[in-house]
TORSE-885639 format. One record per residue: residue number from 1; x, y, z of N, C-alpha, C, O in turn. Coordinates in steps of 0.1 Angstrom, whole numbers, plus 5000, padded with zeros to 4 digits. Layout:
NUMI  seq   n_X   n_Y   n_Z  ca_X  ca_Y  ca_Z   c_X   c_Y   c_Z   o_X   o_Y   o_Z
NUMI  NUM     X     Y     Z     X     Y     Z     X     Y     Z     X     Y     Z
...
REM end
This chain:
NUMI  seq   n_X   n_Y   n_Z  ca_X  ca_Y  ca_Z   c_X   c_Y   c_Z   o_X   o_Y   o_Z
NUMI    1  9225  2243  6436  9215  2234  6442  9217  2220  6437  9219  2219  6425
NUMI    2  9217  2211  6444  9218  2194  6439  9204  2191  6432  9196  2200  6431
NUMI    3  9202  2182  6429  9194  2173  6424  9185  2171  6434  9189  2168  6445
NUMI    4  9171  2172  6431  9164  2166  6439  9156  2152  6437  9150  2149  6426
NUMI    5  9155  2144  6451  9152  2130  6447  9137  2125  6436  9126  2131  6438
NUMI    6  9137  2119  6428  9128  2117  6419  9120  2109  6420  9125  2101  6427
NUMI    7  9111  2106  6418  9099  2101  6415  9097  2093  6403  9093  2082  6402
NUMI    8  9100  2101  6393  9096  2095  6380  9101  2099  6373  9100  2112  6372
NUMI    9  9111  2091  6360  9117  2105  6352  9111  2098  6336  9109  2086  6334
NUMI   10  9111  2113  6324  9105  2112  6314  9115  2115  6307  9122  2125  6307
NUMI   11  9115  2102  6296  9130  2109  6285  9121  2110  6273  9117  2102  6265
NUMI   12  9122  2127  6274  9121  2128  6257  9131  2132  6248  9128  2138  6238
NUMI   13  9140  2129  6250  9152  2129  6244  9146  2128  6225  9139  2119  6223
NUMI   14  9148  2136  6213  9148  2131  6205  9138  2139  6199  9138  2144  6188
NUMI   15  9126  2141  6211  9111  2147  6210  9109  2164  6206  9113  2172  6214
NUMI   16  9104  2166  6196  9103  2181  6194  9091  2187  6201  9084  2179  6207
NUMI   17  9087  2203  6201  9078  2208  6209  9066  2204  6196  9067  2200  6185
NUMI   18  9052  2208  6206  9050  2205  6213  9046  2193  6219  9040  2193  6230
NUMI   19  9048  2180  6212  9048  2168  6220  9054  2163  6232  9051  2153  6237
NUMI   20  9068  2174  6237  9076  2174  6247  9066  2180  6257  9066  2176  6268
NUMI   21  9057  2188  6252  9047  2193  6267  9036  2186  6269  9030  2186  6280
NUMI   22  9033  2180  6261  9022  2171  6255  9022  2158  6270  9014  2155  6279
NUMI   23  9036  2154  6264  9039  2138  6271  9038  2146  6285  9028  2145  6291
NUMI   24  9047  2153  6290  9049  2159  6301  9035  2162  6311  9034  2159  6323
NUMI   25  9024  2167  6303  9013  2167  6308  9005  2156  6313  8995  2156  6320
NUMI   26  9014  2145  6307  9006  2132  6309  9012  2122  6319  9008  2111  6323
NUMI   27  9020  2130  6319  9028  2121  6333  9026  2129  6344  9025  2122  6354
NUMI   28  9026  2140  6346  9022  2151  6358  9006  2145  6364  9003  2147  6376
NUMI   29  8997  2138  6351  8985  2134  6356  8989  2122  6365  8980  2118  6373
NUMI   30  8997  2118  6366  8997  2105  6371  9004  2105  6386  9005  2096  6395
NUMI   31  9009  2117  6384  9015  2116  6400  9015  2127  6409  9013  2139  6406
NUMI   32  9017  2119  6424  9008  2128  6434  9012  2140  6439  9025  2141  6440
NUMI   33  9007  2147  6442  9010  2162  6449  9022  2156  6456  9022  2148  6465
NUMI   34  9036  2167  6448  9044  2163  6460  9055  2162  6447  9063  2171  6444
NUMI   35  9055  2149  6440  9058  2137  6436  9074  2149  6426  9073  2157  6417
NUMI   36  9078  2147  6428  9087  2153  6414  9090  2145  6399  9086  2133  6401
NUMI   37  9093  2146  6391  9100  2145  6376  9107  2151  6372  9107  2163  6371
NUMI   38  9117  2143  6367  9130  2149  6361  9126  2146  6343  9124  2134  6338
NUMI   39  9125  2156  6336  9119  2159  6325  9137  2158  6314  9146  2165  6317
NUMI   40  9138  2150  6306  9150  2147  6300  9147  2154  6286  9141  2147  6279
NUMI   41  9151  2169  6281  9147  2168  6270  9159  2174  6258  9168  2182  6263
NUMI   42  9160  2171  6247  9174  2177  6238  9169  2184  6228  9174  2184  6218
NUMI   43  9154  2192  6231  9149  2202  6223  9153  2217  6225  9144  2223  6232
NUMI   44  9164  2224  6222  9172  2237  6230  9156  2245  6233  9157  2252  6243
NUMI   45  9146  2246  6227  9138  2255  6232  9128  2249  6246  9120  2256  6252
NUMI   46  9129  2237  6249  9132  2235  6263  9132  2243  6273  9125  2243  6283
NUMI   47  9143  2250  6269  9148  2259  6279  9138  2271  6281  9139  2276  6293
NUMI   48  9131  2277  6275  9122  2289  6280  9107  2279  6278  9097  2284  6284
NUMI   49  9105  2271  6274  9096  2260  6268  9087  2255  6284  9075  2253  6286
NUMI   50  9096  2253  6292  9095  2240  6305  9093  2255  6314  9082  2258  6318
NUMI   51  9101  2260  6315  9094  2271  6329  9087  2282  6328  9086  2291  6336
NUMI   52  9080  2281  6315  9065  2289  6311  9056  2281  6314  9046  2285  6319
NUMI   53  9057  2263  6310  9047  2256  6309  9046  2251  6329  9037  2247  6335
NUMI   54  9058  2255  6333  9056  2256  6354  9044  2266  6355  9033  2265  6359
NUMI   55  9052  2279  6347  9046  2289  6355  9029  2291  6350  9020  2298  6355
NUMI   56  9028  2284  6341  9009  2282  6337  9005  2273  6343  8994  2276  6347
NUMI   57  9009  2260  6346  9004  2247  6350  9005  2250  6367  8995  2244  6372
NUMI   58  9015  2260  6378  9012  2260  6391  9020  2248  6392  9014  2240  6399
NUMI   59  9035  2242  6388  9040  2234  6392  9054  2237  6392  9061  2242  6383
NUMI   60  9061  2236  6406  9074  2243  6403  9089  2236  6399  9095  2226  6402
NUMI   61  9092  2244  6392  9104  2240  6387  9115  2241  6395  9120  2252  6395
NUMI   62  9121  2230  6401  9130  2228  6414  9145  2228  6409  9155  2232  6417
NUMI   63  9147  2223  6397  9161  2225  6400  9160  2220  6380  9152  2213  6374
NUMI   64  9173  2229  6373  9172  2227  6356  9191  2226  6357  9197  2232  6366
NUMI   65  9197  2218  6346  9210  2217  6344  9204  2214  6328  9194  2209  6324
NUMI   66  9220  2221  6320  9225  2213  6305  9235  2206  6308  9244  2210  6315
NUMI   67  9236  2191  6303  9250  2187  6302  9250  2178  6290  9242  2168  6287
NUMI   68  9262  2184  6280  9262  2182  6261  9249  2179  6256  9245  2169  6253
NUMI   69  9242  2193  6257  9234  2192  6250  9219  2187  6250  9210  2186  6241
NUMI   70  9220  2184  6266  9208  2174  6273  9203  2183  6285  9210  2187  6295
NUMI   71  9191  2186  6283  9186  2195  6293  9182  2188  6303  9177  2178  6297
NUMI   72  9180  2187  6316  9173  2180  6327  9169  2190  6335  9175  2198  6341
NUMI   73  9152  2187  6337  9144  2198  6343  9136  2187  6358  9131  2175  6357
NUMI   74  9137  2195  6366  9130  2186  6376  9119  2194  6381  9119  2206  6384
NUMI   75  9110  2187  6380  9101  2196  6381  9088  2195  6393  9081  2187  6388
NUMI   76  9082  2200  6408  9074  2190  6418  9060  2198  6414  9056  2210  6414
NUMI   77  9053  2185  6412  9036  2188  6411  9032  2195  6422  9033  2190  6434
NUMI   78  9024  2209  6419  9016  2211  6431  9006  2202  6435  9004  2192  6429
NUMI   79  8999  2206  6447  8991  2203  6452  8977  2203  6450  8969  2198  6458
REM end
């Protein structure tokens, strides 16, 4: 699957848990049903981290890649 077009993207590059869900929550506040985010993060537990925090929050997770070491999660707010 490609990339899907973005909205808003959040780099927490650098950022450990859980302030990586923290920030993420706070940008999901800000945008509209629909809206996507590409979530930038280089915390490896990310990876089971971001699509537990979909599957509790009701927001789906549309498309995830690694590339060296950099996770990118895109993720579209429900409604």
């Amino acid at each position: 699957m490609s990339r899907p077009a973005v909205d808003r993207t959040l780099n927490t590059a650098g950022t450990g848990l859980p302030l990586l869900l923290v920030r993420t929550n706070l940008v999901m506040q800000e945008l509209a049903a629909g809206d996507v985010v590409e979530i930038i993060a280089t915390h490896p537990d990310s990876e089971t981290d971001i699509p537990s925090w979909c599957r509790r929050s009701g927001n789906t997770l549309v498309h995830s890649e690694v590339t060296d070491s950099t996770y990118h999660y895109y993720v579209r707010k429900h409604a």
